[in-house]
C-alpha positions as MATLAB code, in Angstrom:
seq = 'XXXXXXXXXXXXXXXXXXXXXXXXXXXXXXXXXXXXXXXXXXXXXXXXXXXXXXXXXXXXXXXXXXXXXXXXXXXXXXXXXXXXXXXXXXXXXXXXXXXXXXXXXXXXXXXXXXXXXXXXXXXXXXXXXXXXXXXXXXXXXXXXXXXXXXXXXXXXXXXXXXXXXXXXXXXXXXXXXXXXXXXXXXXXXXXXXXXXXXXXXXXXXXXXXXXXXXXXXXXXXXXXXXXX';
ca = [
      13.552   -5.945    4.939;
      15.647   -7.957    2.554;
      14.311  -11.413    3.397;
      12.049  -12.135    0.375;
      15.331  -11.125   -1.694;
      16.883  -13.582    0.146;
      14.919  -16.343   -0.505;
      15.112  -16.070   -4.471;
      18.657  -16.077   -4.436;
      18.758  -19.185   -1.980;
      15.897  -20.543   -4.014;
      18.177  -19.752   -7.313;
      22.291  -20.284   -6.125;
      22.682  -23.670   -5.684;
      20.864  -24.686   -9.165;
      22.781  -21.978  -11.032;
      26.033  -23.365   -9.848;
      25.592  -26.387  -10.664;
      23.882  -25.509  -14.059;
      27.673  -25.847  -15.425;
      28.215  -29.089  -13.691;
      30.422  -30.558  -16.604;
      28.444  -33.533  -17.421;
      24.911  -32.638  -16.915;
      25.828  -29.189  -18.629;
      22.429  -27.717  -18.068;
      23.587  -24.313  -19.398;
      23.825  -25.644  -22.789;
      19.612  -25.160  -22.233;
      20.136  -21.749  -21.125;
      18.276  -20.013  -24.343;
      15.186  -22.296  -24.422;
      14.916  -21.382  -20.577;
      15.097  -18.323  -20.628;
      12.933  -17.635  -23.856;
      10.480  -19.642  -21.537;
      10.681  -17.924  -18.260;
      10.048  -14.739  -20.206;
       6.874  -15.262  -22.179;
       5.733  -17.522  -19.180;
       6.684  -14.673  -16.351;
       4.967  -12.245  -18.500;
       1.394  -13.486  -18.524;
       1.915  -14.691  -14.747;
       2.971  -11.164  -13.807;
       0.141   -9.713  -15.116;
      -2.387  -11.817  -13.477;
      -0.421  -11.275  -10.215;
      -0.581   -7.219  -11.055;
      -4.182   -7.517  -11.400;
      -4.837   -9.660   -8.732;
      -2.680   -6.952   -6.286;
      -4.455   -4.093   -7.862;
      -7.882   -6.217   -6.374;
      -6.702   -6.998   -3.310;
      -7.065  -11.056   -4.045;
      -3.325  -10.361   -2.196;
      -0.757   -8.555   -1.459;
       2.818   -7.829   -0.468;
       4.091   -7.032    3.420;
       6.007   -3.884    3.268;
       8.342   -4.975    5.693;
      10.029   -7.787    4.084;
      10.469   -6.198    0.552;
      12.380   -3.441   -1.094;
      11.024   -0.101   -1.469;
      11.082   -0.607   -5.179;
       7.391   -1.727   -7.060;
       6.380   -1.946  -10.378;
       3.257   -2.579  -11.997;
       2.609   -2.749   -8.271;
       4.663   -5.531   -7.571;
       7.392   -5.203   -5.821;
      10.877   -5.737   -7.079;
      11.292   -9.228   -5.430;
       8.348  -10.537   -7.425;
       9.610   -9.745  -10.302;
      12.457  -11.750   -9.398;
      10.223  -14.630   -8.267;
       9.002  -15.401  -11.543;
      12.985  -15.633  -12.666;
      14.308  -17.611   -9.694;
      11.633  -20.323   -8.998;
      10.938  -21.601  -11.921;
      14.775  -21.736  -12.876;
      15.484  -23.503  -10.263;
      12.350  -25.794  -10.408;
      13.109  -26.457  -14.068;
      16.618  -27.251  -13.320;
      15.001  -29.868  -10.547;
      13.271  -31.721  -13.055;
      15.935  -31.835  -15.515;
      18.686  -33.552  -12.981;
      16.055  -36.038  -12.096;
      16.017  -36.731  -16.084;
      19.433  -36.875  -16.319;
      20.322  -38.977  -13.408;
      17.152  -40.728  -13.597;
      15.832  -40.718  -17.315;
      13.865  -44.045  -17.186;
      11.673  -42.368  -13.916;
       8.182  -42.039  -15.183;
       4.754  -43.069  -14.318;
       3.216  -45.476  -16.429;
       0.930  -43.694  -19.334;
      -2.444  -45.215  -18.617;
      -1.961  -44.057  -14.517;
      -0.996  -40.642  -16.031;
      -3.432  -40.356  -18.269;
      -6.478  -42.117  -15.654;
      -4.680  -39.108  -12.960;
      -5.103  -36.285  -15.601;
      -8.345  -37.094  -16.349;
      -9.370  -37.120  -12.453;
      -7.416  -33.935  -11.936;
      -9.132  -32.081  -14.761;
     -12.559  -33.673  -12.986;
     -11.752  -32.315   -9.715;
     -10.902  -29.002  -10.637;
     -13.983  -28.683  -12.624;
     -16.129  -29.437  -10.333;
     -14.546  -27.096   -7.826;
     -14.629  -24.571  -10.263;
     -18.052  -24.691  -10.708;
     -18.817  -24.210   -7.217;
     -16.464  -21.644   -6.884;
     -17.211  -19.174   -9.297;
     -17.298  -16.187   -6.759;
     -13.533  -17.037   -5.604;
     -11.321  -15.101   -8.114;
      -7.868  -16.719   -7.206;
      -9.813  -20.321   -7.120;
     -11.832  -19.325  -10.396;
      -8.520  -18.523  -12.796;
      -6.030  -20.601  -11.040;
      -8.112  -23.855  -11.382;
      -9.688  -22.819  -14.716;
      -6.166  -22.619  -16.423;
      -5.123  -25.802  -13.985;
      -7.618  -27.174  -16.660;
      -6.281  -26.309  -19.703;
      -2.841  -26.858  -18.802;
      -3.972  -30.690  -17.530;
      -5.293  -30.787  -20.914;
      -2.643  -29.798  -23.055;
      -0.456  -32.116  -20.685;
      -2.807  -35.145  -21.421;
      -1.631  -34.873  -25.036;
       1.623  -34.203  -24.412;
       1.986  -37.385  -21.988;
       5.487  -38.127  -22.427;
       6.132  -35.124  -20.708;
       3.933  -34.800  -18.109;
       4.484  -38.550  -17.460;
       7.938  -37.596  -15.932;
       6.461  -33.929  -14.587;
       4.601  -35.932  -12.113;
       7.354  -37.459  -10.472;
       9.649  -34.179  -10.372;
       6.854  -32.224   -9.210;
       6.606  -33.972   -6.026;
      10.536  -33.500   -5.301;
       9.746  -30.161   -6.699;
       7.297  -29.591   -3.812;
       9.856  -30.027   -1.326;
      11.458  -26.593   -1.853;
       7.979  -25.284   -2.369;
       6.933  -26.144    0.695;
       9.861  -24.322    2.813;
       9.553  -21.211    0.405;
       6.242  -20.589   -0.009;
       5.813  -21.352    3.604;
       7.954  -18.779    4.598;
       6.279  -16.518    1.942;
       2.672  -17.142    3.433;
       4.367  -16.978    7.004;
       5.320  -19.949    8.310;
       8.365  -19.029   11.051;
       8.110  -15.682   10.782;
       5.808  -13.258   12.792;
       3.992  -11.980    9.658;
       3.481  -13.033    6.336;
       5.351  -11.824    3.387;
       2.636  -12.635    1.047;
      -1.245  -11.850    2.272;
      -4.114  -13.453    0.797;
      -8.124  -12.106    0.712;
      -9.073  -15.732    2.025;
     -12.644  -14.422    0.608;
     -11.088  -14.977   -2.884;
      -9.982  -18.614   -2.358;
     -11.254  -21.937   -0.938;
      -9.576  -21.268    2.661;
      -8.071  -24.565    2.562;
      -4.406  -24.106    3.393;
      -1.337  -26.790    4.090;
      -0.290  -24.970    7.429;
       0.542  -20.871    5.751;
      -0.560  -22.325    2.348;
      -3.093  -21.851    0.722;
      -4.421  -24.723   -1.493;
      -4.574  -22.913   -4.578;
      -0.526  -21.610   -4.495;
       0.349  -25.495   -5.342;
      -1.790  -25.653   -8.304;
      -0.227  -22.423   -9.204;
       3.141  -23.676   -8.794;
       2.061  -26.402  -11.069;
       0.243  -24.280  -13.602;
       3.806  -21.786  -13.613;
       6.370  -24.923  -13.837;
       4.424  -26.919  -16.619;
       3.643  -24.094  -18.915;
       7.473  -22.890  -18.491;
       8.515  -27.019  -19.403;
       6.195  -27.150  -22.452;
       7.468  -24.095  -24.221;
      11.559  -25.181  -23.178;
      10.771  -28.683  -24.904;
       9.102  -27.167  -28.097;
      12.105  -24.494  -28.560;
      14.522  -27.467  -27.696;
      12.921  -29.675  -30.547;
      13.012  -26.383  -32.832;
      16.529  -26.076  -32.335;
      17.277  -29.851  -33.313;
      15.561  -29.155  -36.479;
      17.482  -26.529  -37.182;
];
């Protein structure tokens, strides 16, 4: 009953408690973040409303509170609080204890442009496969914005795929990986059916789509409150 509850607050603890670690002093970010999470969590809760409302998935009743909302259940709201907080934080220790780790421009900019390619093309192909269609379509514009914005992706890159570590253990829980059922169904008619054992292809573009938009907006407020 309680363990999708349980995995945003694992997902979220250990971050948050060290989010006052004296040096690093992540909390000093705390407004930017949160400013982000919120405009970012709203437009991704909508599209994960709608996409509930169509069956593109849905939500095992067994693993989540009784308590829904724009037909989401309580835990997914929390989701969009927990990951990316504690994704975010992720990146930022890497900068921190790390801050010359980047990939060189012209491989970042040679991968975007590949990237933005590939989901094109798939895209194109794809066009009856809702959770393919607007996952991949605003993997495309994101890519985009990033390519201009290279500094920041340039370092993204790197965190991402530490970032995908966690990712892999809670969304493969999620889509029901050691556990009898899933906690998160998909309508595999709605995306490419390609999945990295519970996973379905698309959730790590997602995860990338959700992370990068949150980063983008925490850097401009950050560089609006220098100016300040």
């Amino acid at each position: 009953m309680y363990l999708y509850l349980l995995l945003n607050v694992a997902s979220i603890s250990i971050p948050l408690l060290y989010s006052f670690h004296r040096k690093m002093n992540f909390i000093r970010h705390w407004k930017a973040v949160f400013i982000s999470i919120c405009i970012t969590g709203a437009c991704f809760i909508t599209w994960d409303s709608l996409f509930t409302l169509y069956g593109v998935w849905g939500f095992n009743d067994k693993y989540h509170l009784p308590y829904q909302f724009l037909n989401l259940p309580l835990e997914e709201w929390l989701f969009f609080l927990c990951i990316p907080y504690a994704s975010i934080f992720i990146h930022y220790a890497l900068e921190y204890y790390f801050p010359k780790a980047s990939i060189p421009k012209k491989i970042t900019q040679t991968l975007t442009v590949l990237l933005i390619l590939t989901l094109a093309i798939t895209v194109v192909y794809n066009t009856d496969k809702a959770y393919s269609l607007v996952n991949f379509s605003l993997a495309i514009i994101v890519l985009s914005v990033g390519f201009f914005k290279i500094k920041i992706i340039q370092k993204f890159y790197l965190s991402f795929l530490i970032i995908l570590i966690p990712f892999f253990i809670v969304n493969g829980i999620l889509t029901g990986s050691f556990i009898d059922e899933p906690i998160v169904w998909y309508n595999n008619n709605e995306n490419l059916g390609i999945r990295i054992a519970t996973i379905p292809i698309e959730d790590i573009v997602y995860a990338f789509n959700l992370l990068f938009i949150n980063l983008l907006f925490i850097e401009k407020l950050k560089s609006k409150s220098k100016n300040v």
